[in-house]
C-alpha positions in Angstrom: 0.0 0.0 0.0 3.2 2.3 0.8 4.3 1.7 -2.6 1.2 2.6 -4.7 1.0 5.9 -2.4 4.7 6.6 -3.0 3.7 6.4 -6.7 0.9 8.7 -6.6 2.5 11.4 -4.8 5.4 11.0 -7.2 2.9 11.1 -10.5 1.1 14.4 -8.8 3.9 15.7 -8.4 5.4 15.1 -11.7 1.6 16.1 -13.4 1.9 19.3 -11.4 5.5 20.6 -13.1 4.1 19.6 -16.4 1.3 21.4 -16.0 3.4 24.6 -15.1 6.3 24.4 -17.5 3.9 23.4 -20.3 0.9 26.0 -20.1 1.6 28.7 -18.0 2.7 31.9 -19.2 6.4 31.8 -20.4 9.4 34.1 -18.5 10.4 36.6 -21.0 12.9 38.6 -18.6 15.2 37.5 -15.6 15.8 40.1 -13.0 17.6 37.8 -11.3 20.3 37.1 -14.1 19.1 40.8 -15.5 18.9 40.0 -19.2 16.2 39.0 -21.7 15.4 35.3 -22.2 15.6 33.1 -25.2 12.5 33.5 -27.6 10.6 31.3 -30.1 12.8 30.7 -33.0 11.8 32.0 -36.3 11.1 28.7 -38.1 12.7 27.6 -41.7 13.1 24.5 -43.7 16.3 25.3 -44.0 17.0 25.3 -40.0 14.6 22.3 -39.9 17.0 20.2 -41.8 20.1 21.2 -40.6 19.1 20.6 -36.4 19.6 24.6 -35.5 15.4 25.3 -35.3 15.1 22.0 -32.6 18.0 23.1 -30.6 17.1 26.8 -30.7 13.4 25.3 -29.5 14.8 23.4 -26.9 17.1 25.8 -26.0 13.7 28.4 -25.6 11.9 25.8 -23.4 15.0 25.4 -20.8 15.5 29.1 -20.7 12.2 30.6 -20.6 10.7 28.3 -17.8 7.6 29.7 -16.3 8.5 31.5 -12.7 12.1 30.7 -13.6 13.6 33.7 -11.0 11.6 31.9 -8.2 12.7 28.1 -8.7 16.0 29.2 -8.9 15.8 31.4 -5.4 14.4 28.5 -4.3 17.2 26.5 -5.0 19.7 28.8 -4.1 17.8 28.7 -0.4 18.0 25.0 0.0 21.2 24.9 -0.9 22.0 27.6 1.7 20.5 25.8 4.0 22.2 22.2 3.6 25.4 23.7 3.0 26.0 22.3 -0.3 28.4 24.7 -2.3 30.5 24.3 -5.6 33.2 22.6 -5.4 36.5 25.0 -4.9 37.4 23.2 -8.5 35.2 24.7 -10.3 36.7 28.2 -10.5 36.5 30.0 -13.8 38.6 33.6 -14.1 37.0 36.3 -15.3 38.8 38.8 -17.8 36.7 39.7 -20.5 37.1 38.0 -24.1 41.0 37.3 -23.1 43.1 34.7 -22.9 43.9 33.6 -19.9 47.3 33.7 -19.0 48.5 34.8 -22.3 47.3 38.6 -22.9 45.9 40.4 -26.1 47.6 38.0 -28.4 49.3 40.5 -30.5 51.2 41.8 -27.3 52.7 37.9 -26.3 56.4 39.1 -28.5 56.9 42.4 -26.8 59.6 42.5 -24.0 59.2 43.9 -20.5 59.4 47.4 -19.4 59.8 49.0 -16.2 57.6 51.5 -15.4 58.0 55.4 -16.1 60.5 56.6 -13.4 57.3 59.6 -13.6 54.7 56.9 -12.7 55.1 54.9 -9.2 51.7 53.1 -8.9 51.8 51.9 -5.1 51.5 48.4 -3.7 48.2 47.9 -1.7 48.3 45.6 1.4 45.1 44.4 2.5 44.3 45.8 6.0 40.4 45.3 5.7 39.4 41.5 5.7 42.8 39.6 5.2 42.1 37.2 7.7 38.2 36.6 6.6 37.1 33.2 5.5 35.6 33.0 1.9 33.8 30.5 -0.4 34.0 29.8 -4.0 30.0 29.7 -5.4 29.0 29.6 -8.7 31.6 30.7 -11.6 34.4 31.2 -9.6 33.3 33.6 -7.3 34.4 34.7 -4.5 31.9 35.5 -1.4 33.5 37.2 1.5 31.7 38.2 4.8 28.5 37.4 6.7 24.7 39.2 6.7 25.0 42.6 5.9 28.5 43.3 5.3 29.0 39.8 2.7 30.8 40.8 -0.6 31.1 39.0 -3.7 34.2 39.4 -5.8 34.7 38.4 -9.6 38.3 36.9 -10.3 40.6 38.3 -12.4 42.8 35.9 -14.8 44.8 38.7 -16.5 48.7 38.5 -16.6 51.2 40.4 -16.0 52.2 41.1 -19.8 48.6 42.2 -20.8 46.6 44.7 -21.5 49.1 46.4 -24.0 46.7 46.8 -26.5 44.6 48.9 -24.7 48.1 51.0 -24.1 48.8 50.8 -27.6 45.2 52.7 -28.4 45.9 55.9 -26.1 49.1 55.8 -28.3 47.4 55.6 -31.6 45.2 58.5 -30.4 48.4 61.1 -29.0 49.8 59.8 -32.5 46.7 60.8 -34.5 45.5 64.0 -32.6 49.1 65.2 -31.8 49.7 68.8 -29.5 45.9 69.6 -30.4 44.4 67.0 -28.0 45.3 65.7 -24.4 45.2 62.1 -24.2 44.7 60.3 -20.8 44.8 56.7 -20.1 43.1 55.0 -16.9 42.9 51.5 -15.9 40.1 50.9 -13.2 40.9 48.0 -10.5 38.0 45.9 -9.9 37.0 45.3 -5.8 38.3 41.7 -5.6 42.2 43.8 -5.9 41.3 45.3 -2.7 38.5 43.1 -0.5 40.1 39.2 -1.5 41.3 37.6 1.8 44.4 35.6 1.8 43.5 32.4 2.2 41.4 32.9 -1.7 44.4 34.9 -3.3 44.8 31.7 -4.7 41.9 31.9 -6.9 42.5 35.1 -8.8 45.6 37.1 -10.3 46.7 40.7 -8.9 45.9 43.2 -10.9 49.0 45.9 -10.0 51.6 44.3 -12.2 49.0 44.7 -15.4 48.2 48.3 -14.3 51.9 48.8 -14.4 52.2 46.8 -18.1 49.8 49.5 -19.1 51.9 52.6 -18.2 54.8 51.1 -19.0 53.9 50.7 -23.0 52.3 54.4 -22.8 53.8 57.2 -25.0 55.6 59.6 -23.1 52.8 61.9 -24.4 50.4 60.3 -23.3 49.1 60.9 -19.3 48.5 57.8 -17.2 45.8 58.3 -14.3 46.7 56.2 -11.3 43.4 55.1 -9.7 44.8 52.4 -8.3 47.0 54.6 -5.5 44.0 56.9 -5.1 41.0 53.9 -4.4 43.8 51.9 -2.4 44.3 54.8 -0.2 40.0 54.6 0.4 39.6 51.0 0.6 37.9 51.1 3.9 35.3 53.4 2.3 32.4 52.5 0.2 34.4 52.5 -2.8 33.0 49.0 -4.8 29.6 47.9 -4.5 29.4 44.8 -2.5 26.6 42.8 -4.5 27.8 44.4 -8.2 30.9 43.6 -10.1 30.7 47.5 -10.6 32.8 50.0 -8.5 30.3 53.1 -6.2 30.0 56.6 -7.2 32.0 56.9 -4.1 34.9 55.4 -5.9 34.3 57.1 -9.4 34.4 60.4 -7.1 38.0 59.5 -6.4 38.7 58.7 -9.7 37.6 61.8 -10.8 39.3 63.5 -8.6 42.7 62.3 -9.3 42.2 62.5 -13.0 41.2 66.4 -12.7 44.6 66.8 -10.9 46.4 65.3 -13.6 44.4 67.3 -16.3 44.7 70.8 -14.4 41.5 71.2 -14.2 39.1 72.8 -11.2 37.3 69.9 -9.2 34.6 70.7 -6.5 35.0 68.2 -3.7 31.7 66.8 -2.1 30.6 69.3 -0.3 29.0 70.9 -3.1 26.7 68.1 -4.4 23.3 66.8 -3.3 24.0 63.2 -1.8 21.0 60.8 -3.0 20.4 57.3 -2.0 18.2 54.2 -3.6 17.4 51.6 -0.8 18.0 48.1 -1.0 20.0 47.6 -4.1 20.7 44.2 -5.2 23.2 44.2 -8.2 24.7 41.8 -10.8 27.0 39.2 -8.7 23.5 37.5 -7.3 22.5 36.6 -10.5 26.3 35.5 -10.9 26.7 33.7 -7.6 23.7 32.3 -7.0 24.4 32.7 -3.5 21.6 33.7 -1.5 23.3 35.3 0.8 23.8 38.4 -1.6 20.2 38.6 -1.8 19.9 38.8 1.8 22.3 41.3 1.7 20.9 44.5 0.0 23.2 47.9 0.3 22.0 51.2 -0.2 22.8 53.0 -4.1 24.7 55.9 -2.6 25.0 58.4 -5.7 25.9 62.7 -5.7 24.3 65.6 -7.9 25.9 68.7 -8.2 24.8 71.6 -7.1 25.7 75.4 -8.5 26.4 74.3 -11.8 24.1 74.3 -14.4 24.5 71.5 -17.1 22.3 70.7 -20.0 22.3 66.5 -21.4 21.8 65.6 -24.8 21.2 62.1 -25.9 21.5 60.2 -29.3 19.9 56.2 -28.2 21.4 53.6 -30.4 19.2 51.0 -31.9 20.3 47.3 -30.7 19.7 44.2 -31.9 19.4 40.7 -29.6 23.3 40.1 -30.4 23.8 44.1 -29.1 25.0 45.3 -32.7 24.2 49.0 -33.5 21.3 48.5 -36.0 20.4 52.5 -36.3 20.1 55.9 -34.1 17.6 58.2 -33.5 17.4 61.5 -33.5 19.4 63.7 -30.3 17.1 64.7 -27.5 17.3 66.4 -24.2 17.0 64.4 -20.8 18.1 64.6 -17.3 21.6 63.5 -16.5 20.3 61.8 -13.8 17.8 59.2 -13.2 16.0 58.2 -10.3 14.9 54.4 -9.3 12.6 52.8 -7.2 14.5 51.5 -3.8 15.0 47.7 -4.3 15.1 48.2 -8.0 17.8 45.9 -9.6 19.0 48.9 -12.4 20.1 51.6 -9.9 23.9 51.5 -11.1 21.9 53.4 -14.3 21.5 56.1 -12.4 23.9 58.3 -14.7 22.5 58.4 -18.4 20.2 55.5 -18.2 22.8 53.0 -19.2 25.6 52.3 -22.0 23.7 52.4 -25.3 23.7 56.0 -26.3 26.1 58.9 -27.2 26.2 61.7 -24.3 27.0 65.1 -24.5 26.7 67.3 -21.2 27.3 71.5 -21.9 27.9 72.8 -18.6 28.0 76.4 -17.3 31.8 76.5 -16.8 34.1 78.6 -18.6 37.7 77.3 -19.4 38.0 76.2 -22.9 38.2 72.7 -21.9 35.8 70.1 -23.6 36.4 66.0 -22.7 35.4 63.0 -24.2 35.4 59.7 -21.9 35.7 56.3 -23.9 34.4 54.3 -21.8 33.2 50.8 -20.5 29.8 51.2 -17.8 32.5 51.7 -14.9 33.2 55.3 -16.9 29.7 56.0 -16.1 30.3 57.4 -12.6 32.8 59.5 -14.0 31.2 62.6 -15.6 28.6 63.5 -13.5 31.9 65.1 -11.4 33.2 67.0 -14.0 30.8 69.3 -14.9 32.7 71.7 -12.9 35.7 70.5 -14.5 35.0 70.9 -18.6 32.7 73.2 -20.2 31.6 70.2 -22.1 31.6 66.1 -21.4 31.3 63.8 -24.2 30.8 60.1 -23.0 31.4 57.3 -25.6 30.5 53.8 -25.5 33.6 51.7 -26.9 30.9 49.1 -27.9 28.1 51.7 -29.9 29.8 54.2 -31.3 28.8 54.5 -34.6 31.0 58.1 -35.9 33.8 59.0 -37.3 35.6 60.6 -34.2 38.4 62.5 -35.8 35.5 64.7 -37.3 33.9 64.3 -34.3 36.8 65.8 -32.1 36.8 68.5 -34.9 33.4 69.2 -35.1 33.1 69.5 -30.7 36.5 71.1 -30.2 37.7 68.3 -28.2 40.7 69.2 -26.0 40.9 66.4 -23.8 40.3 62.6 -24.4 40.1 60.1 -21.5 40.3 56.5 -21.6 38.6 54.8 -18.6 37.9 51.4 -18.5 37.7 48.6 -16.2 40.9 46.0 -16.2 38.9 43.6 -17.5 37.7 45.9 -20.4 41.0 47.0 -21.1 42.6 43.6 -21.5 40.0 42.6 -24.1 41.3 42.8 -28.0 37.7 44.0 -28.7 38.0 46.8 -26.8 41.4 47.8 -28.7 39.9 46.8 -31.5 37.0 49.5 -31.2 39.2 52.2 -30.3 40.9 51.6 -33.6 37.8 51.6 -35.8 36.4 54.5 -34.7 39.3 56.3 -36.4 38.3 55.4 -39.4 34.5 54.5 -39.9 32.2 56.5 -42.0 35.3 57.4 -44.4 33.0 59.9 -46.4 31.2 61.8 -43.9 30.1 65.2 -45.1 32.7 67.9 -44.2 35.9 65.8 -43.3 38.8 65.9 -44.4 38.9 62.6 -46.5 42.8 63.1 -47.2 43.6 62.7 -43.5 41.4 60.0 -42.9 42.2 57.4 -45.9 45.7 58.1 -44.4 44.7 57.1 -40.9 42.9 54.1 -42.7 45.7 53.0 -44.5 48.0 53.1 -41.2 45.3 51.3 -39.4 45.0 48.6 -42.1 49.4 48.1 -41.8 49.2 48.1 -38.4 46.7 45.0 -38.5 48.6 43.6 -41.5 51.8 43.5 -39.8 50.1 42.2 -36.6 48.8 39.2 -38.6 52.3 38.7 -39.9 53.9 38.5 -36.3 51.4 35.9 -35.2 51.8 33.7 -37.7 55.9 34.1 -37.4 54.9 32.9 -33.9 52.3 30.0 -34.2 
C-alpha cells in the first residue's frame, strides 16, 4: 500500500511541473540574471533540416521556464541551508574576451618594461578582511563576509604582460590628434584587488603588475591616471559595491578626482553636491553567484548631484539588436543627466545616463575652454557627472556603440581632452582595442571631413593589422 501511495504522490507531483512548465505563461525577462530570455525561434526549412530550429526550440523551453527567477531562489535557499556549495574546482577567471594567462595575443612578442620613473603606482596591502574566511559559489566567485557586510568578488585571470593593446590605443590616439588634444589613459581595478582575503588569493591574479604593463607601454605623451593609489588609499570606504561587479560613485568620485589633478583642471570636492540614495539595491553578482546570501544582503545606491552648476544632457539612443549590434540611431534629445529608481530596483547603477547604449554630451555652465570626451566601458559612467565643474563640455562614448567617425567628431566638438577609462577587465579585451581603432576610421566619407587625413589614418590602421597578422603567424 506504501508503494502505490509513493507512486501517486510522485505522479502528482510530476503532473503538477508539467502542467506549469507546459501551459503557463512563459518568462520573458530575468531580474535575477538581469537579461532578456531566449525566444521562439523563427522557423525555416532550412534550419529544420540542418538541427539549428530544434536546438534553438529546446534551447527556448530550458531558458524561458515559467516563474524561472523563483525556482531558482528556491534552489539557491535549499542549498544555503544544507550547506552544499560548488566545489572549490570549479573556478572559472574572469577577464573579459582574453586569454587567460596569455594577454591580447598580439602583445605575447613584446619584452618587459619597467615602469616610467614619472609613474610609481603603489602596492596595496590588505588591512580590511585579510584574515576573513571566503567561499567559491558559482563561476568562480568569490563570497566574503556574513549578513550585511557579505561581498562577492569576480576573479581576475589577466597576466602580467597584458593589457598592451589597450596601451597601444591611447598611443594611436596622441599619434593621430598630436599637441591639439590631451590624451589620458586609466585603468580601473575591480574590488576583488582590494576586498580578496588571503586564504582565496589563490583563486584570482593581482591586478597591479597589469596596471603597471599598461603605463609602461604608454607614449611619453600620453598621461597615465593612477586610480589604483587613489581607491587603495580609500579602501575602507564604500568604494566598490558589494553585491555588483561594478565600482560606487563613491569610488568614481576619487577617480575623478585624481584625474582632474592630472588634467589641471578645477574639481569641487563633495561638499558641493546633493547626496542621494536608492534603498536596497541588489546588483549583478547575485545573479552570478547564486548565493543567497547576496540577496539577503541588499546595500543602499549611494549616488551625488551637483549643485551650483548648471549642465544641459543631450542624448542620441542607439538602436540594438538581440546580439547588441548597433542597428540604427535616433534623433538627439534632451534628458536629465540623472535618473531616479525605485529602492529595491535591480538597475540603480543606471542612475547616470540610463545605461551604456547611447552617445552623451553634457554643456555645462563652466568657462575654461576645456571640452572632454570619456571612452568608456559602464565603470566610466560614474565618471562625468563630477566633472561638470571641471570641462565646459563632457562627451561620454561607449567603446561598444559608437557608430562616428571621431576624428570629425573631435573637430566638429572642439575636443581638448580625451580620456580613456575602462575597467581592467575591459581593457585587456582585444575587442576593446579593436573598437578604439575603428572609430578612427568609420564612416570614411562623412560630409565635411577631411577625406585626405582619414584614408591616411585608414591606411595606417589597415598596416598596423597587417603587420600584426604577420607576427602571429611568425609565432604560431
Amino acid at each position: 500500500m506504501k508503494h502505490y501511495i509513493y507512486i501517486a504522490v510522485i505522479s502528482l507531483i510530476f503532473l503538477a511541473f508539467a502542467v506549469v512548465f507546459d501551459t503557463f505563461p512563459r518568462s520573458t525577462v530575468s531580474e535575477l540574471e538581469k537579461r532578456e530570455l531566449a525566444t521562439f525561434p523563427e522557423f525555416s526549412w532550412e534550419r529544420l533540416a540542418d538541427g539549428s530550429f530544434t536546438s534553438d526550440v529546446s534551447t527556448w523551453f530550458s531558458d524561458s521556464e515559467p516563474y524561472r527567477d523563483l525556482f531558482m531562489t528556491l534552489s539557491m535557499q535549499v542549498k544555503d541551508l544544507i550547506a552544499i556549495a560548488p566545489s572549490e574546482d570549479n573556478v572559472k577567471f574572469h577577464a573579459g574576451d582574453m586569454e587567460l594567462e596569455k594577454g591580447d595575443g598580439e602583445l605575447s612578442t613584446v619584452k618587459d618594461k619597467e615602469p616610467k620613473d614619472s609613474m610609481t603606482i603603489n602596492e596595496y596591502e590588505n588591512h580590511i578582511n585579510a584574515d576573513e574566511n571566503a567561499k567559491i559559489a558559482n563561476a568562480g566567485i568569490i563570497i566574503v563576509g556574513k549578513g550585511d557586510k557579505v561581498r562577492a568578488l569576480m576573479a581576475y585571470g589577466g597576466g602580467p604582460k597584458g593589457c598592451v593593446g589597450y596601451a597601444q590605443a591611447a598611443n594611436k590616439y596622441k599619434e593621430v590628434f598630436g599637441d591639439k588634444v590631451n590624451i589620458y589613459c586609466m585603468v580601473i581595478p575591480t574590488a576583488v584587488e582590494f576586498y580578496c582575503p588571503d586564504k582565496a588569493k589563490n583563486r584570482t591574479n593581482r591586478q597591479l603588475p597589469t596596471i603597471r604593463n599598461v603605463v609602461a607601454h604608454l607614449d611619453p605623451r600620453v598621461k597615465p591616471v593612477d586610480v589604483y593609489t587613489t581607491l587603495g588609499k580609500h579602501a575602507n570606504e564604500d568604494i566598490y559595491l558589494r553585491t555588483d561587479h561594478h565600482w560606487s560613485p563613491l569610488g568614481g568620485y576619487y577617480a575623478a578626482q585624481e584625474f582632474a589633478r592630472v588634467a589641471g583642471v578645477p574639481f569641487k570636492d563633495l561638499s558641493h553636491y546633493e547626496r542621494r540614495v536608492t534603498h536596497g539595491y541588489v546588483g549583478s553578482m547575485y545573479g552570478y553567484s547564486k548565493d543567497i546570501s547576496i540577496k539577503n544582503a541588499p546595500e543602499d545606491f549611494v549616488y551625488y548631484v551637483p549643485q551650483g552648476v548648471e549642465y544641459t544632457t543631450t542624448y542620441t539612443n542607439y538602436n540594438i539588436n538581440k546580439n547588441y549590434q548597433v542597428t540604427g540611431e535616433g534623433k538627439p534629445f534632451t534628458a536629465p543627466f540623472f535618473f531616479k529608481f525605485k529602492d529595491g530596483h535591480g538597475g540603480a547603477y543606471c542612475t547616470m545616463m540610463g545605461g551604456d547604449t547611447k552617445l552623451t554630451q553634457v554643456r555645462t555652465s563652466t568657462h575654461n575652454g576645456r571640452r572632454v570626451i570619456i571612452l568608456k566601458d559602464s565603470f566610466g559612467n560614474m565618471l562625468p557627472g563630477y566633472l561638470f565643474f571641471s570641462f565646459e563640455e563632457v562627451h561620454v562614448i561607449d567603446s561598444r556603440y559608437f557608430t562616428k567617425d571621431i576624428i570629425a567628431y573631435v573637430d566638429e566638438n572642439k575636443i581638448t581632452d580625451i580620456l580613456f577609462a575602462n575597467n581592467i577587465f575591459k581593457a585587456y579585451s582585444s575587442h576593446t582595442y579593436d573598437s578604439f581603432l575603428r572609430f578612427l576610421h568609420q564612416q570614411w566619407h562623412r560630409p565635411g571631413a577631411d577625406s585626405a587625413k582619414l584614408e591616411k589614418m585608414r591606411s595606417d590602421s589597415v598596416k598596423q593589422k597587417k603587420q600584426k597578422t604577420e607576427k602571429l603567424d611568425s609565432i604560431h
